[in-house]
N, C-alpha and C positions, 0 to 999 in steps of 0.2 A: 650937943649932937656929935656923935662921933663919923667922921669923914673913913668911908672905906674903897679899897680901888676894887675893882671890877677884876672876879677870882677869871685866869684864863681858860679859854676853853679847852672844854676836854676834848683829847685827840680820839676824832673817829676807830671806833672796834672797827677791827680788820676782819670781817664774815666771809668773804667772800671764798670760794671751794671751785671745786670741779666743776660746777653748773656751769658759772659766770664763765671760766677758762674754754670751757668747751663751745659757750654763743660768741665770745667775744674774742677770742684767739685763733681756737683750732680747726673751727667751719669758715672765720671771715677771710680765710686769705692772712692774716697776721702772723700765723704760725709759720717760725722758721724750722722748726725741729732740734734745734739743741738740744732738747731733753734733761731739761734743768728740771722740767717739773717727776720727770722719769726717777733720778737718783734722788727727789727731795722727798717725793713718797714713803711715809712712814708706814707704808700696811703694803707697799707691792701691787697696787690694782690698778698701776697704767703701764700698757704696754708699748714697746716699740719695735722696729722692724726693719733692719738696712736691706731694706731691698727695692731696686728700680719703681717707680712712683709710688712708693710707701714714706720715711724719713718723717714720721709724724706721730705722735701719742697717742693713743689709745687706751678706752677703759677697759678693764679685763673681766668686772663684775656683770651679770646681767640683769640684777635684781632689781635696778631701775632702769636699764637701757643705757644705750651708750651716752649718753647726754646729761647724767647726774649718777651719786657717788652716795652710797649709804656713810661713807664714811662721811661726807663733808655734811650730812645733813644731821651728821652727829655733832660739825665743829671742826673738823680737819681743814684747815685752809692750808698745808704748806705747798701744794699746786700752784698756788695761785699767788704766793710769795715770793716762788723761786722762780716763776715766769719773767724774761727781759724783754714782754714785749703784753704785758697785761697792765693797763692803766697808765699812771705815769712812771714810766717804768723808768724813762730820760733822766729827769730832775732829782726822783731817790737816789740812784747811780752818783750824780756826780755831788751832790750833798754830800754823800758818803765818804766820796774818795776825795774830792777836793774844798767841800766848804761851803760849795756853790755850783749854781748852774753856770753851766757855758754860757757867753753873751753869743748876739748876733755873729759878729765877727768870724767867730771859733765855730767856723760850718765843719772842722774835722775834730772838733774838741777840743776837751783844754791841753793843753802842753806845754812842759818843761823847754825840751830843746830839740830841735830837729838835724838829724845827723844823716851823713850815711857811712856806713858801718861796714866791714867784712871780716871774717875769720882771717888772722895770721896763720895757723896753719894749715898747709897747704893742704892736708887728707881731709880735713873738717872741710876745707875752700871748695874742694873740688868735689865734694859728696854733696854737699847740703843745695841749696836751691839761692840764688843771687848773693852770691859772698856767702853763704854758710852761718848766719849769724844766732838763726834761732838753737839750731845744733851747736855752736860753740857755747853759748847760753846755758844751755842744758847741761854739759857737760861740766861745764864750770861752777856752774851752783850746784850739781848734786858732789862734785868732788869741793866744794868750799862749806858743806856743810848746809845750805841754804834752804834744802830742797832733798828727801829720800826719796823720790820717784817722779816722774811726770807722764801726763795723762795727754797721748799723741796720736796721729795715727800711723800705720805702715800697710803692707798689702796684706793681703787675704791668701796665704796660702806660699808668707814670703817672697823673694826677687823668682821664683820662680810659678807662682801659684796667678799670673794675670794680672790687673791694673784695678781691679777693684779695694776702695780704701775700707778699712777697719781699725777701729778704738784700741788701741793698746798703751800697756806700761812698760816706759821704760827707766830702768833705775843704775846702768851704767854707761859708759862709752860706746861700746859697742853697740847696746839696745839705742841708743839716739839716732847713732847714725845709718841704723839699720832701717828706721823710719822717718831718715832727711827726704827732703825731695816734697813735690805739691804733686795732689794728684787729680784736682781740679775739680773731683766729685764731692759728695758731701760724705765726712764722716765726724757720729753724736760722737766728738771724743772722750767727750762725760760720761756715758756710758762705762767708759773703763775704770770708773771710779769704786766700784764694787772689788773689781780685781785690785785692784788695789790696798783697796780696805782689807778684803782678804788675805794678800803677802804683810799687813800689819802696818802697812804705811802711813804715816802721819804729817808730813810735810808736802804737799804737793805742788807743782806748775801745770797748771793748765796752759795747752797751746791748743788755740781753736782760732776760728774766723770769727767774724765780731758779734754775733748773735752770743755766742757760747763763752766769750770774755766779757758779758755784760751780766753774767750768771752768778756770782761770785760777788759782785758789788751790791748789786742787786737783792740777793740772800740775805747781806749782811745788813742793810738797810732795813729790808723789813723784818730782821731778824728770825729767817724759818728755822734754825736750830742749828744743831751739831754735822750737818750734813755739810755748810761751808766753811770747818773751823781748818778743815786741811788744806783748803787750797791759799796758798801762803804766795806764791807767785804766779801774773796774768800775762801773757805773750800773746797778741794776736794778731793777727793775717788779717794785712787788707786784701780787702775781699770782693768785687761788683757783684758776681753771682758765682754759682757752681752748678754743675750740671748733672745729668739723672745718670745713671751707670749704664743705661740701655742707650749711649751716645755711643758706646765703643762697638756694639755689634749691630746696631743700626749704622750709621755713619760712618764708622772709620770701618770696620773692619768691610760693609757691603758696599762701601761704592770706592775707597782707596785700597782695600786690599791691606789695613795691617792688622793685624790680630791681638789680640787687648792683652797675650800671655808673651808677647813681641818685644812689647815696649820698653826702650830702656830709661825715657825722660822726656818729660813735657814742660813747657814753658806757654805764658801768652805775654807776646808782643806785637801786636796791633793783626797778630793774627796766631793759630794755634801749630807753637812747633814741637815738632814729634820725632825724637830720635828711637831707631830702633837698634835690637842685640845686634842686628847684623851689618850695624853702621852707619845706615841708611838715614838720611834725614829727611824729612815731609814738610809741608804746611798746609792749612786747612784756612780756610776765611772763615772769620768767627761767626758772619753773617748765617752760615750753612748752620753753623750750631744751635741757634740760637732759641729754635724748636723746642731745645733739648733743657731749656732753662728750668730748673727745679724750681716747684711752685713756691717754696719754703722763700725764695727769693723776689720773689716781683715786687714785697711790698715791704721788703726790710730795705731799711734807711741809713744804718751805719756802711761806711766804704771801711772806715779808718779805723775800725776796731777801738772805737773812742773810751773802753773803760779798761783798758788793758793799763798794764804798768809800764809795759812797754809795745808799742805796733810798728811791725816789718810787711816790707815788700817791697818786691823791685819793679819800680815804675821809676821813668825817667832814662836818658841817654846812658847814664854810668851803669850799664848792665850786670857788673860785677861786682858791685856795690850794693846793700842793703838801705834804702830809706828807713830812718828809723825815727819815730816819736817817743821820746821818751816821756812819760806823765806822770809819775809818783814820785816821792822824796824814795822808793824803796828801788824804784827804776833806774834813778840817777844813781844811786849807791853804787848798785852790781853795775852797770856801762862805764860808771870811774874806778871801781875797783879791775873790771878786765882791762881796761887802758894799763894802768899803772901794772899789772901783771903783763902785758904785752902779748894777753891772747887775742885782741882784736886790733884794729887801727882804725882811724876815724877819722872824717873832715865835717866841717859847716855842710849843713842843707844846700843852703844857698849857694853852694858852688856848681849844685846843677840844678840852674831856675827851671827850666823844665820840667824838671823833677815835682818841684813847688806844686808849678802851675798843676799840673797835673792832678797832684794831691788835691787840689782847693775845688777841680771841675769836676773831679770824679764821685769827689764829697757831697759835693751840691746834687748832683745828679741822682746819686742812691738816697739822699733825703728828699727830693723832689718826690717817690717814689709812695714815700709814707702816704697815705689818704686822708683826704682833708676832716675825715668825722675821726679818725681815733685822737690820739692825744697829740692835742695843739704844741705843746711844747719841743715838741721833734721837729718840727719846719720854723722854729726859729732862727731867721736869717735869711728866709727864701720869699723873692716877690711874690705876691697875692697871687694864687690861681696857678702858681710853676707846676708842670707836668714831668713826668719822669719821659726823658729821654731812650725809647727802647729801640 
């Protein structure tokens, strides 16, 4: 009698299309808007829209209604491939990029080393947004060959055109820093991946907040095609929310008096500070905002931008200073390669536990957020029954 083992099983067909995305993402509150499944469309039939409570996909055909796709009932699933927030979107992620899932422990993800970081020089320092780091970043890998463009945002109409953010490319010095700065609203910087495609580009960095750096690991896990082979480096913004564009002419502009075409910089530190051209500096209690919160955000669970290569932001006492997680062997590379070139400077995390702490509540709290029916493995780490702190 011959002894045989047990053939393994075969790995589930991936069916799944515009139906499923559209019950299970883009009506439940799940959808943040990244628009991953926008630039993975291989036929053009979902659309998007930066405009004040819009920030969300859309089908463009009407021949079955908005709610299902001739194409996907042909077989087209890359919708629903390139979705970071349809099924287990978590655990393909970090398979991917790291081998394995996050344990409990790892509520902001896995990580290499935790630093805080700032541009050494002083025009990148003083342009970019806490230490300048994502912009020296940029500059440094598209001038070290790393990277022919990156996919960012800047304003709508230039430093003169208002405070409304927009997707753009930029592929030099100049273009980086002419899009430093946070502008606190949401912009699909994916989107500008077309433009790009069209100047001919083929290396890119994405920099987004964490919905949009989980786009990219994601793709390439479930493998949707040729639409993620460009994006070669992930930089993400930690992120708790962002808010609808109608905060600046409701809010700021009708009960403070500043004008959204005013503004020369924003920051949030335990409340909203607002410098204007004419020198002036404001604060807003976030509390007042809070209205304004983009719905794309109530029930996303990443803070930390957990599948980036690398994640910044300035939280913590060291105000001039970049918190930075670094998480890829490709991460570490470039942060030790600008050390040793002396475009950045760097200390231990740990020299502002604040900072830490910070990191770890904030984490917790935008995964508490996740809901208890979609996928289980995003509140790994969080007591039974934890509620999102709003």
């Amino acid at each position: 009698m011959t002894i045989t083992e047990d053939a393994p099983a075969a790995k589930e067909r991936w069916t799944f299309q515009w139906k499923e995305l559209h019950e299970e993402v883009i009506t439940s509150g799940l959808c943040t808007g990244c628009a991953g499944c926008v630039i993975a469309c291989p036929h053009d039939v979902i659309g998007y829209k930066h405009e004040p409570g819009q920030y969300k996909p859309f089908h463009l055909e009407d021949e079955l209604g908005p709610d299902n796709c001739g194409h996907g009932e042909k077989g087209c699933t890359s919708c629903t491939r390139a979705c970071p927030r349809f099924r287990a979107w978590e655990p393909q992620a970090d398979e991917h990029l790291f081998g394995r899932s996050r344990t409990a422990d790892e509520v902001f993800g896995v990580a290499k080393d935790v630093l805080l970081v700032r541009a050494a020089d002083d025009h990148v320092y003083e342009t970019g947004q806490d230490g300048g780091l994502v912009s020296a970043i940029l500059i440094w890998a598209l001038e070290n060959g790393y990277i022919d463009g990156a996919l960012v945002s800047g304003l709508e109409g230039g430093s003169d055109g208002g405070w409304k953010a927009r997707p753009m490319v930029a592929t030099n010095r100049d273009e980086v820093l002419a899009g430093a700065g946070s502008r606190y609203t949401y912009s699909a910087n994916t989107i500008a991946y077309d433009e790009a495609r069209d100047q001919g580009l083929s290396n890119l960095a994405l920099v987004g907040m964490s919905c949009q750096t989980s786009i990219g690991p994601v793709m390439w896990s479930r493998k949707v095609g040729k639409v993620s082979k460009p994006i070669k480096l992930n930089i993400g913004l930690l992120c708790s929310k962002s808010f609808d564009d109608s905060l600046f002419d409701e809010l700021f502009a009708l009960k403070y008096g500043l004008q959204k075409d005013q503004i020369q910089k924003m920051n949030i530190k335990g409340v909203f500070q607002v410098w204007m051209k004419d020198g002036s500096y404001h604060e807003i209690n976030l509390k007042e905002c809070h209205a304004w919160t983009r719905e794309g955000c109530n029930h996303c669970p990443d803070f930390a931008a957990e599948h980036a290569d690398i994640s910044t932001g300035g939280i913590g006492d060291a105000t001039d200073w970049t918190l930075t997680i670094v998480r890829t062997d490709l991460g570490r590379e470039i942060i030790m390669r600008m050390l040793q070139d002396g475009v950045i400077e760097a200390k231990p995390g740990d020299s502002d536990p604040g900072a830490l702490k910070l990191l770890r509540t904030l984490a917790e709290r935008s995964r508490a957020r996740w809901p208890e029916w979609a996928a289980a493995e995003v509140r790994v780490g969080l007591k039974a029954g934890a509620k999102a702190d709003h």
